[in-house]
C-alpha positions, -999 to 999 in steps of 0.1 A, spaced: 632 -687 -460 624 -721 -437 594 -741 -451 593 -754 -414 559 -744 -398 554 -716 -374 550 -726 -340 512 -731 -332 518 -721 -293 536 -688 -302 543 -681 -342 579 -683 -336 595 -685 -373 626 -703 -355 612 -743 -352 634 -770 -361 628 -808 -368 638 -835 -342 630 -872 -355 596 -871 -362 584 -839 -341 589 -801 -347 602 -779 -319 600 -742 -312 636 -728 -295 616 -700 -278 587 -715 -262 600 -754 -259 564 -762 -278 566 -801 -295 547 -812 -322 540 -843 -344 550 -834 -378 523 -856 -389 495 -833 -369 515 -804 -390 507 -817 -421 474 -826 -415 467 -785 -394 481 -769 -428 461 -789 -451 435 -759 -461 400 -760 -451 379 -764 -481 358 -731 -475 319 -728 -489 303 -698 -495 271 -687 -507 260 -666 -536 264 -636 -514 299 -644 -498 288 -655 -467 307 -689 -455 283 -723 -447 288 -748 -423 271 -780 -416 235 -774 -401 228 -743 -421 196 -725 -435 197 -719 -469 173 -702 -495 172 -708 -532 183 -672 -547 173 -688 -583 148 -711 -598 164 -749 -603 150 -774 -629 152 -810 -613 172 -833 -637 149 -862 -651 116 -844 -634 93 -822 -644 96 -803 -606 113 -772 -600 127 -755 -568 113 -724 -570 131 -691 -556 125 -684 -520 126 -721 -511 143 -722 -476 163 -756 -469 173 -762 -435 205 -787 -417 224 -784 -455 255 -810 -448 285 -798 -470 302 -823 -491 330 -824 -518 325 -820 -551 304 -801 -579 273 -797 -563 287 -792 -527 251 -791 -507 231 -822 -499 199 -815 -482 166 -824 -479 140 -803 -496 104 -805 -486 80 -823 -508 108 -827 -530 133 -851 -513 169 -856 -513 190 -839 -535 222 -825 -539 228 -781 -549 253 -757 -559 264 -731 -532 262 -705 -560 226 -711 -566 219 -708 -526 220 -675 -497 224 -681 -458 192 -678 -443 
């Protein structure tokens, strides 16, 4: 079995490596090998409580009440957050919750509005 990529024009199993650039025999489709590396690097996915996937600019609700670290505040259920930004790490949400502030949450604690 190749570990050569698939052709991204047509799937053809049958690329080879020139230099610095795959080709596909069957379509004559080039390609930067760097591009391929950088295409077949996953996609870290988020998804909600329920399953569902976010993306950047999402409405959220709280599914579960969250105690603020170092407050006495809490983010009750129901709370809906809107334009979540995705970012790496632990807690994988940062928003802006009203009358609240800044603040970063966990997907799992979170459904897509």
């Amino acid at each position: 079995m190749s570990s050569l990529p698939k052709c991204p024009k047509c799937s053809s199993e049958y690329t080879y490596e020139d230099g610095n650039m795959y080709v596909c025999p069957e379509c004559a489709h080039e390609w930067a090998m760097i591009a391929a590396e950088e295409s077949s690097e996953q996609q870290r996915v988020v998804r909600d409580a329920y399953g569902n996937v976010l993306n950047d600019g999402d409405s959220v609700t709280v599914v579960k009440d969250l105690k603020i670290k170092g407050s006495t505040s809490v983010v009750k259920v129901g709370t809906k957050v809107r334009n979540i930004r995705l970012i790496e790490g632990d807690h994988d949400i940062d928003c802006k919750i009203d009358g609240i502030g800044a603040m970063q949450l966990k997907s799992e604690f979170v459904k897509k509005a």
